[in-house]
TORKOL-4160 file (C-alpha; in steps of 0.2 Angstrom, whole numbers, padded with zeros to 4 digits, m for minus):
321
<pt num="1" X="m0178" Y="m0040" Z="m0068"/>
<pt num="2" X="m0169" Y="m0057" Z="m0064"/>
<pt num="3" X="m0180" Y="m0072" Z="m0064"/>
<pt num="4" X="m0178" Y="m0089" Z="m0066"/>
<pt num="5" X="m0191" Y="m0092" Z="m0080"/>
<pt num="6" X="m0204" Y="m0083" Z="m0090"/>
<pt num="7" X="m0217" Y="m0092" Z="m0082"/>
<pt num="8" X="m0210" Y="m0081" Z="m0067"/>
<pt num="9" X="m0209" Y="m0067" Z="m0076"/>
<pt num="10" X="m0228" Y="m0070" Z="m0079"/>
<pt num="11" X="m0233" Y="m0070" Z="m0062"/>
<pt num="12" X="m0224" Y="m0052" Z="m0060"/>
<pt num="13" X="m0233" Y="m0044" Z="m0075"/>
<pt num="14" X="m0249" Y="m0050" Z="m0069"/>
<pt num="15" X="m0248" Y="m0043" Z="m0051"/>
<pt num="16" X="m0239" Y="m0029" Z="m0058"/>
<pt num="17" X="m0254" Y="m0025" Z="m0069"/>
<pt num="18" X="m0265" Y="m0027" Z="m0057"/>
<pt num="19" X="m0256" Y="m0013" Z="m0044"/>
<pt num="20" X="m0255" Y="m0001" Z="m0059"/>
<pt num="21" X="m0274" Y="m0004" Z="m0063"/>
<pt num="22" X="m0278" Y="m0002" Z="m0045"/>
<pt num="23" X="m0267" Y="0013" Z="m0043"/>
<pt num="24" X="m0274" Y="0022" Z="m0059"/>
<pt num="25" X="m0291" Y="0020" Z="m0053"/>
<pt num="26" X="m0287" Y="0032" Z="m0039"/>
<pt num="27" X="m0289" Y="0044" Z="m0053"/>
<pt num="28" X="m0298" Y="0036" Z="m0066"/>
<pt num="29" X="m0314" Y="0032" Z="m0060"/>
<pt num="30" X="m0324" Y="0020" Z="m0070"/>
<pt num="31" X="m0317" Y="0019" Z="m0090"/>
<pt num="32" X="m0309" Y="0001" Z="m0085"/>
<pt num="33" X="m0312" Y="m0007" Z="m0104"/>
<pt num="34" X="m0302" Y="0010" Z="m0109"/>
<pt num="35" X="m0286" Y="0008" Z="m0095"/>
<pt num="36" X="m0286" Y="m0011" Z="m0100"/>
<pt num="37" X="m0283" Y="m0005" Z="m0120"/>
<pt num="38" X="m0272" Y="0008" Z="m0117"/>
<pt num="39" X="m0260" Y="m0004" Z="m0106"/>
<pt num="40" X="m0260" Y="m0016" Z="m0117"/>
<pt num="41" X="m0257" Y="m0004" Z="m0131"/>
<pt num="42" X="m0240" Y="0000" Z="m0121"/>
<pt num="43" X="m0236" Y="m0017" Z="m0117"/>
<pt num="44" X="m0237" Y="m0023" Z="m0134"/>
<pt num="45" X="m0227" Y="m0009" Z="m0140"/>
<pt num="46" X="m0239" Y="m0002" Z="m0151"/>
<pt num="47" X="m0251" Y="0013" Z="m0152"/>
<pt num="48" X="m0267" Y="0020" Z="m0149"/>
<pt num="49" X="m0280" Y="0029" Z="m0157"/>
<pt num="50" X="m0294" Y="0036" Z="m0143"/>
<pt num="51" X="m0311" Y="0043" Z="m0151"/>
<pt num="52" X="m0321" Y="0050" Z="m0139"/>
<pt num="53" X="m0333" Y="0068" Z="m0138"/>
<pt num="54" X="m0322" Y="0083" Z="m0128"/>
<pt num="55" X="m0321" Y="0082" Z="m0108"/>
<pt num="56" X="m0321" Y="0063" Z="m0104"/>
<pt num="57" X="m0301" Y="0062" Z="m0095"/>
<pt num="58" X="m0294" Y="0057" Z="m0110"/>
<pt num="59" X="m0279" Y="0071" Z="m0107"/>
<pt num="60" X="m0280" Y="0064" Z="m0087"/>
<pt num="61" X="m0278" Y="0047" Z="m0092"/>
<pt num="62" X="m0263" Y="0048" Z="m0101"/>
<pt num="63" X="m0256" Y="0060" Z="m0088"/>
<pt num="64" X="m0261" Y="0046" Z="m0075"/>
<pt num="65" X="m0255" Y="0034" Z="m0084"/>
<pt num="66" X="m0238" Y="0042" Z="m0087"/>
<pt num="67" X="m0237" Y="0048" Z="m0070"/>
<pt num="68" X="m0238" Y="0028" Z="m0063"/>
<pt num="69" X="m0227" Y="0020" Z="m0075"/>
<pt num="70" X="m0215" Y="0032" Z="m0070"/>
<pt num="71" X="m0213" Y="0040" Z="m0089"/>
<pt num="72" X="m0211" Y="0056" Z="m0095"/>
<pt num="73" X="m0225" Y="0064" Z="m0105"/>
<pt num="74" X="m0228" Y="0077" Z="m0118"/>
<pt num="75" X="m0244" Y="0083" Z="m0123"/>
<pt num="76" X="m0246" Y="0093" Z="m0139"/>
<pt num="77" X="m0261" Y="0102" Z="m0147"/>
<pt num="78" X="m0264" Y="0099" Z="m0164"/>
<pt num="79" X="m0269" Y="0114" Z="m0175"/>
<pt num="80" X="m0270" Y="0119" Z="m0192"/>
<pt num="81" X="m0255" Y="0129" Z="m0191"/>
<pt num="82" X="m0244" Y="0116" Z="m0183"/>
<pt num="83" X="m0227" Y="0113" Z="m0194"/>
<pt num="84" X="m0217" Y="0097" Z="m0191"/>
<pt num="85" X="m0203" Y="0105" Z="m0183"/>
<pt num="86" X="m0212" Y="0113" Z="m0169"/>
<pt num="87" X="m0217" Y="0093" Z="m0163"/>
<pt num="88" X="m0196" Y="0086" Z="m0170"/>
<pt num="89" X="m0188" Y="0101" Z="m0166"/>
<pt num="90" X="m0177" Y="0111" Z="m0174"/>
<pt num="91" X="m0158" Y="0116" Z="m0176"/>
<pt num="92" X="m0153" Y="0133" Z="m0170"/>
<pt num="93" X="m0137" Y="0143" Z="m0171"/>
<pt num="94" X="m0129" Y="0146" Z="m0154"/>
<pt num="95" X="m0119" Y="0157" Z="m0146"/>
<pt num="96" X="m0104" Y="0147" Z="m0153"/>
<pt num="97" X="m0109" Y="0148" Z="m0170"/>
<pt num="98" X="m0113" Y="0131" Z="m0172"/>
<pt num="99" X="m0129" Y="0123" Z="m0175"/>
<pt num="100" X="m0137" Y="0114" Z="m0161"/>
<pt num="101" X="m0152" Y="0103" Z="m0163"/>
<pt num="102" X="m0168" Y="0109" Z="m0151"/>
<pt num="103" X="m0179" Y="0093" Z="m0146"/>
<pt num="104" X="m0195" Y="0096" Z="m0150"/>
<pt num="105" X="m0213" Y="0090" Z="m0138"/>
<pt num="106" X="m0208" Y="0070" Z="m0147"/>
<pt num="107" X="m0193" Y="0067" Z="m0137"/>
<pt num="108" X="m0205" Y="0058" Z="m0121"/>
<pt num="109" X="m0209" Y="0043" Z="m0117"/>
<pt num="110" X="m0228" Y="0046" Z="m0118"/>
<pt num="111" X="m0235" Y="0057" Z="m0131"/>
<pt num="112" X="m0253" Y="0063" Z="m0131"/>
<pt num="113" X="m0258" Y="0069" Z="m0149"/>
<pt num="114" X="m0273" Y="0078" Z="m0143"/>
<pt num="115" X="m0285" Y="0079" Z="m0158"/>
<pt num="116" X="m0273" Y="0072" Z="m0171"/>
<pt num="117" X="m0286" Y="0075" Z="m0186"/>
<pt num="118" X="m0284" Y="0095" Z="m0184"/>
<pt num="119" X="m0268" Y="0097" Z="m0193"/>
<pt num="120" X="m0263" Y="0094" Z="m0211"/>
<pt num="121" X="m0256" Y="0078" Z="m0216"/>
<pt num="122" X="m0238" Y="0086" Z="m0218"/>
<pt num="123" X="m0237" Y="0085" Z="m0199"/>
<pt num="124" X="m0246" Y="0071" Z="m0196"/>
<pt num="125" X="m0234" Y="0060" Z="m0206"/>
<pt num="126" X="m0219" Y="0067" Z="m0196"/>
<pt num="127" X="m0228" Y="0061" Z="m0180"/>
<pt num="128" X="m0232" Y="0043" Z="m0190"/>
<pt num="129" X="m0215" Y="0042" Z="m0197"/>
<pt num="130" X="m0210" Y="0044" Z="m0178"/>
<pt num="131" X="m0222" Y="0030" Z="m0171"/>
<pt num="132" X="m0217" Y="0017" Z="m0184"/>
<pt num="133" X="m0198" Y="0021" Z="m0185"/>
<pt num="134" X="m0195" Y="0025" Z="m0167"/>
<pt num="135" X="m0184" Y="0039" Z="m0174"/>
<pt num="136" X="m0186" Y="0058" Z="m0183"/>
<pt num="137" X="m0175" Y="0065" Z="m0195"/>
<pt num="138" X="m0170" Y="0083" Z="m0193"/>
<pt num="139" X="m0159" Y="0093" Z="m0205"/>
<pt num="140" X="m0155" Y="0076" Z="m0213"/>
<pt num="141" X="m0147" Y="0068" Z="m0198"/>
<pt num="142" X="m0158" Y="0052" Z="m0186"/>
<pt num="143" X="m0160" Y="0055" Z="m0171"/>
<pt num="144" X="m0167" Y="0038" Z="m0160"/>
<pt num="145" X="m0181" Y="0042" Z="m0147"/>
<pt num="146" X="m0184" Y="0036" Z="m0129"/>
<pt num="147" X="m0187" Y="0020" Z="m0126"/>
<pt num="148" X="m0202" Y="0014" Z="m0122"/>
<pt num="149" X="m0211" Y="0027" Z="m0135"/>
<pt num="150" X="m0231" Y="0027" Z="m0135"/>
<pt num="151" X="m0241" Y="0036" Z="m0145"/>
<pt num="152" X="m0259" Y="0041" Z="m0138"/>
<pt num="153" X="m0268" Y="0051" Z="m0153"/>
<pt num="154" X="m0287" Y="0057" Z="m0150"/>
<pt num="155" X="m0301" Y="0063" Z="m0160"/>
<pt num="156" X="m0316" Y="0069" Z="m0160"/>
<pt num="157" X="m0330" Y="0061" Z="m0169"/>
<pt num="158" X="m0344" Y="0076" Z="m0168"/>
<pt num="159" X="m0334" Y="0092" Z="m0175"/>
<pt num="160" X="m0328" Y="0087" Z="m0194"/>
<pt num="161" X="m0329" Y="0106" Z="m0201"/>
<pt num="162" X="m0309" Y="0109" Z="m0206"/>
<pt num="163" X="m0302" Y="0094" Z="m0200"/>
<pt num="164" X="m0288" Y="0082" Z="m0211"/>
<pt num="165" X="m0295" Y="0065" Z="m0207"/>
<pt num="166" X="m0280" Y="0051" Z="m0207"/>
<pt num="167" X="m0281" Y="0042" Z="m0222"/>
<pt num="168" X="m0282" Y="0021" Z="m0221"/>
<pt num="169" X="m0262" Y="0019" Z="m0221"/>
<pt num="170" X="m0260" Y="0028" Z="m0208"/>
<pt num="171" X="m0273" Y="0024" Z="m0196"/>
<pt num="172" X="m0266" Y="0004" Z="m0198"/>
<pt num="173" X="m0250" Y="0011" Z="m0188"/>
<pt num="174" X="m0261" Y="0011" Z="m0173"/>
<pt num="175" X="m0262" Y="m0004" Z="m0164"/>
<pt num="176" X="m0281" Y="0000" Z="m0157"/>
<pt num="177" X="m0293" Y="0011" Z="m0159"/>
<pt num="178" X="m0304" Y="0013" Z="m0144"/>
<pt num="179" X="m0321" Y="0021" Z="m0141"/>
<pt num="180" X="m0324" Y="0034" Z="m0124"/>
<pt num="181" X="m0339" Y="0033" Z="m0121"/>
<pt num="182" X="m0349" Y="0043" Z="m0106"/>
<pt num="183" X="m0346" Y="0037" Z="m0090"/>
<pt num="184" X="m0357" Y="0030" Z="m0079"/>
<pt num="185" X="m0370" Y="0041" Z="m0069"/>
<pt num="186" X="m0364" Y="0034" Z="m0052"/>
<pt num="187" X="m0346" Y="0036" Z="m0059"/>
<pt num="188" X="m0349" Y="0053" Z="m0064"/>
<pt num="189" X="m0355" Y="0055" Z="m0047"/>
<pt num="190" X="m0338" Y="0050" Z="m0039"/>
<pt num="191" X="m0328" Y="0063" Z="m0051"/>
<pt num="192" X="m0338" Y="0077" Z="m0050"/>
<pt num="193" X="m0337" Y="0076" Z="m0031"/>
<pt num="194" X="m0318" Y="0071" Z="m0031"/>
<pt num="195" X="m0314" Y="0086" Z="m0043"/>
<pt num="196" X="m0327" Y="0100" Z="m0035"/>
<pt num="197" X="m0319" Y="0097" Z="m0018"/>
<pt num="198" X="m0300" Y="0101" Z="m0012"/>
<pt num="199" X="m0298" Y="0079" Z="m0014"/>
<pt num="200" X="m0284" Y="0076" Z="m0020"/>
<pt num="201" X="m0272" Y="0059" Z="m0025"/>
<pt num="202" X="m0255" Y="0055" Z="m0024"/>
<pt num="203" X="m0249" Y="0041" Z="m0036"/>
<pt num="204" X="m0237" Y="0029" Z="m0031"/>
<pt num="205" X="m0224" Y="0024" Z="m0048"/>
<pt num="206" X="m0226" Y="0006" Z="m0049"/>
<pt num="207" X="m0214" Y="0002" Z="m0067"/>
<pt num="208" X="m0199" Y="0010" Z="m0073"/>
<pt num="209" X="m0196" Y="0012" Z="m0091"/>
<pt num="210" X="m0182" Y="m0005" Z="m0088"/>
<pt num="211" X="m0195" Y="m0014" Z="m0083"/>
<pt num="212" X="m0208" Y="m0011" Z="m0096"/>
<pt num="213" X="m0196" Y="m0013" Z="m0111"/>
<pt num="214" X="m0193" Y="m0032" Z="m0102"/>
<pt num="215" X="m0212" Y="m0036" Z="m0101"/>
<pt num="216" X="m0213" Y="m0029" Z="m0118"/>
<pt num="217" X="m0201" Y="m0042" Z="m0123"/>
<pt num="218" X="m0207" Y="m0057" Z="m0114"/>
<pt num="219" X="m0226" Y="m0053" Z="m0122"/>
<pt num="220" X="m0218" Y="m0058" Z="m0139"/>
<pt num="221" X="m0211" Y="m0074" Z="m0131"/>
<pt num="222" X="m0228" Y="m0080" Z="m0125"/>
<pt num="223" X="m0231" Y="m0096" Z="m0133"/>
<pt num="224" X="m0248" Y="m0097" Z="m0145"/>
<pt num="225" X="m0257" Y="m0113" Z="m0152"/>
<pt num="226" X="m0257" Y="m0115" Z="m0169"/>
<pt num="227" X="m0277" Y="m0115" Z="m0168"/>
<pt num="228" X="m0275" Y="m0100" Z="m0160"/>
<pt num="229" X="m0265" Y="m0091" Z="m0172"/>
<pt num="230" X="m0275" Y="m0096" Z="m0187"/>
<pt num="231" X="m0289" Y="m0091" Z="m0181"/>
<pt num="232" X="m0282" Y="m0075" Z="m0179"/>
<pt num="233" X="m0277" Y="m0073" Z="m0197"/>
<pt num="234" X="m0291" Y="m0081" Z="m0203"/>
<pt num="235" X="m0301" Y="m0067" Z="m0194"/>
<pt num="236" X="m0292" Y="m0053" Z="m0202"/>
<pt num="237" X="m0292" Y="m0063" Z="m0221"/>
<pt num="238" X="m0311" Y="m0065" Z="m0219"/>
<pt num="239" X="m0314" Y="m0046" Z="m0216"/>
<pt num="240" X="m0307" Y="m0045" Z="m0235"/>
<pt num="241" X="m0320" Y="m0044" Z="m0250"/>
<pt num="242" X="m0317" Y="m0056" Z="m0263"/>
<pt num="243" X="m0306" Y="m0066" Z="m0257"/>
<pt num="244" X="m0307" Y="m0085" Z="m0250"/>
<pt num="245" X="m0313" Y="m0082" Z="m0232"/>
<pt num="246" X="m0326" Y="m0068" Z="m0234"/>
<pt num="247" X="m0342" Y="m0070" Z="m0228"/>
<pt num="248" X="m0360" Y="m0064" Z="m0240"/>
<pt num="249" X="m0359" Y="m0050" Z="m0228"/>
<pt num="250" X="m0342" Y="m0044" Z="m0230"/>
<pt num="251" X="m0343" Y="m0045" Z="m0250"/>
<pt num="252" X="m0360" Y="m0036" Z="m0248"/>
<pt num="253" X="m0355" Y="m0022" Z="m0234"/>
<pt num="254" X="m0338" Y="m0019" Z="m0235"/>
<pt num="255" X="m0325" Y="m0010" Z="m0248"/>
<pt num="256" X="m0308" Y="m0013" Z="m0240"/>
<pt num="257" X="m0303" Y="m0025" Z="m0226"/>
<pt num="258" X="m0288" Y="m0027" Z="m0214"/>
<pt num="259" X="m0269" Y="m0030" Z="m0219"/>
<pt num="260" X="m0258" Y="m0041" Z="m0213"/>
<pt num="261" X="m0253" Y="m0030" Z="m0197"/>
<pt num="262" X="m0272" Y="m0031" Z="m0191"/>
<pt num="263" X="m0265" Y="m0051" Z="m0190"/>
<pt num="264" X="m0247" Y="m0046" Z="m0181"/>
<pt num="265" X="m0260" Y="m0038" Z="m0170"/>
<pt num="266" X="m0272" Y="m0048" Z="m0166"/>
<pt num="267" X="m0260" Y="m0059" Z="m0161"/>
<pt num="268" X="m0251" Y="m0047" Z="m0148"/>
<pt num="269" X="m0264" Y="m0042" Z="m0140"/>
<pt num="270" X="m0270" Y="m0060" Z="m0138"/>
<pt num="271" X="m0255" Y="m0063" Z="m0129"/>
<pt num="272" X="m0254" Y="m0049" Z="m0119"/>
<pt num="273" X="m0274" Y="m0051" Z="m0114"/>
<pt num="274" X="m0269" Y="m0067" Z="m0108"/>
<pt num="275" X="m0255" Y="m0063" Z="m0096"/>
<pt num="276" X="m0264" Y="m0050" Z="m0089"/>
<pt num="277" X="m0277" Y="m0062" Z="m0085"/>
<pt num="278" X="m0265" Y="m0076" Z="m0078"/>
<pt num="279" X="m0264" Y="m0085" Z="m0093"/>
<pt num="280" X="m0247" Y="m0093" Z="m0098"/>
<pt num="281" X="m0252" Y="m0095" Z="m0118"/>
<pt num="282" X="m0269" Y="m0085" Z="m0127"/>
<pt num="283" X="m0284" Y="m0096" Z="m0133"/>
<pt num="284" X="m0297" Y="m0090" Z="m0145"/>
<pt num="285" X="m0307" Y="m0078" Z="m0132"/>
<pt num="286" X="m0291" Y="m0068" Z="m0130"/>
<pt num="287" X="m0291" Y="m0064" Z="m0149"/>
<pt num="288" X="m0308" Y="m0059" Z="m0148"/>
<pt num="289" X="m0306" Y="m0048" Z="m0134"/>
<pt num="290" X="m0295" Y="m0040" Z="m0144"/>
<pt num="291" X="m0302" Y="m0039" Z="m0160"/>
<pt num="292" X="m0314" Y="m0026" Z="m0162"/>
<pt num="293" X="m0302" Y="m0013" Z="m0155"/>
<pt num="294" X="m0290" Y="m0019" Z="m0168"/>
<pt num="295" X="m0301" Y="m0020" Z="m0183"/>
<pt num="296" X="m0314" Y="m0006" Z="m0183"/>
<pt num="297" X="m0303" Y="0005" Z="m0190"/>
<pt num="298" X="m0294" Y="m0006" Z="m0203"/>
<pt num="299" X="m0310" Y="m0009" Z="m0210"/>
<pt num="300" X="m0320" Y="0003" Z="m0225"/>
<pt num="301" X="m0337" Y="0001" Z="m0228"/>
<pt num="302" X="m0346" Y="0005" Z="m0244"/>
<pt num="303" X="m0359" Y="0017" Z="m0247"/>
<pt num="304" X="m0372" Y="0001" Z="m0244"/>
<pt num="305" X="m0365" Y="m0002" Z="m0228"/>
<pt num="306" X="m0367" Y="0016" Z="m0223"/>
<pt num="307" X="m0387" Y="0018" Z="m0232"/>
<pt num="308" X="m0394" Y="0002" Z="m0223"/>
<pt num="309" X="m0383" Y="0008" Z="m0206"/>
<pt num="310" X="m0375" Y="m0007" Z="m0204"/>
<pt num="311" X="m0359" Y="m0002" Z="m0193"/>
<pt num="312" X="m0342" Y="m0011" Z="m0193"/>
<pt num="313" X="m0342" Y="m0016" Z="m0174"/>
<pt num="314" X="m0358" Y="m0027" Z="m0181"/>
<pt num="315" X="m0350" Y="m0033" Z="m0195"/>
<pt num="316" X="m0332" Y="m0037" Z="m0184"/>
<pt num="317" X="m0344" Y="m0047" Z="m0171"/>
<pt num="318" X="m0355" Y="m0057" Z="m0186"/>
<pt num="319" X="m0335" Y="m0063" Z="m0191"/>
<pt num="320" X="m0333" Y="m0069" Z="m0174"/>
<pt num="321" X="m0348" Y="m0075" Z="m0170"/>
């Protein structure tokens, strides 16, 4: 990608955006606040965590995804029985005699974690250490993954009976957490007759892997007002009890509050919300846009919170409003 500029280069990612979001919803019908999350997830480099009950396309729309950024994809089913060397790999001994390291499902561009919170902590730390190192160590030696390297982790939020939930430090390694919900009945309408019929959709690959690690790059060069980016910390400090900028109701409602990478956040996505809506710099409604994605689950309520059913979505709105 040669341009002349980053204000340029802006103008590409937008009409590139727009293509890809056009070209997923061949497949994707409907879901659009859910694409918009999970591309910016990618293009901020970060991570994503998708909650949402069985059968709503999340496994589709990573593969869809995949398919039109022009990635390769790995999918692995989490279970109780999972070790971290079947998701590393492991090292065997070939015909040679010498050890030779297998890569395991994490040697992709795009990993789907499907249902993250079935397997025991053991292996879901080798998949964290992976996400945040953008490496894995196997039989003491590193091995670097590809580049780009996203992370798209599910859960879901009905069945809870033998599950490991992810503690707090690790859930903050994902940049957003994002709620499926059921899709609309005249968008329900369009996928059961699209996938109850012969229909079928060709995707065209609009990005290569080059050019996403360049618009990677460029969303960290986008400039932000000083405004702007206190507002965002401010926003993550006040979600803090007993500190300087909690509100009555954090103090009252909540236990924990987010950590400086809720803040780093914030503050990428802002950018990236804003060039994907022609913006050359973020203002205050970008961060907002972004924000309760970012901070629901960097957030613990306490055992008030949860008798008086107040959620954190309400609280995370109350600090913005």
């Amino acid at each position: 990608m040669n341009y002349r500029n980053d204000v340029e280069a802006l103008d590409d990612f937008q009409a590139k955006y727009k293509e890809l979001h056009a070209e997923i919803s061949k497949v994707i019908i409907g879901q659009e606040e859910v694409v918009k999350d999970v591309l910016i997830s990618i293009f901020s480099r970060g991570h994503c965590l998708l909650v949402g009950v069985p059968g709503l396309a999340k496994t589709l729309l990573v593969n869809t995804i995949s398919d039109a950024l022009g990635l390769s994809y790995s999918r692995i089913q989490f279970t109780p029985d999972l070790m971290p060397s079947d998701i590393i790999g492991t090292e065997i001994l070939d015909e040679s005699r010498q050890f030779k390291f297998i890569k395991g499902p994490l040697f992709a561009n795009i990993i789907l974690a499907d249902e993250i919170n079935r397997t025991p902590p053991k292996t879901q730390a080798a998949l964290l250490e992976a996400m945040q190192e953008r490496a894995v160590t196997a039989a003491g030696k590193r091995y670097e993954l590809g580049k780009p390297f996203f992370v798209l982790a599910t859960q879901n939020p009905i069945e809870q009976e033998g599950t490991y939930p992810l503690p707090e430090a690790q859930l903050d390694r994902f940049m957003f957490n994002v709620w499926l919900d059921y899709p609309k009945y005249a968008d329900e309408l369009t996928v059961v007759k699209n996938t109850t019929s012969g229909h079928t959709t060709e995707l065209k690959k609009i990005l290569n892997a080059e050019e996403i690690i360049g618009f990677q790059d460029l969303v960290r060069r986008i400039p932000i007002a000083d405004n702007v980016l206190e507002y965002a910390v401010k926003l993550a400090t006040k979600t803090r009890p007993n500190t300087e900028f909690a509100t009555a109701e954090v103090n009252k409602y909540l236990s924990w509050g987010a950590g400086p990478r809720a803040s780093q956040f914030l503050v990428l996505g802002a950018k990236c919300h804003a060039a994907l809506r022609g913006k050359y710099s973020p203002d205050i409604e970008d961060v907002r846009a972004v924000a309760p994605a970012i901070l629901r689950h960097r957030i613990v309520r306490n055992y008030k919170a949860e008798a008086e059913a107040v959620s954190v979505d309400g609280i995370v709105k109350g600090l913005m409003a």
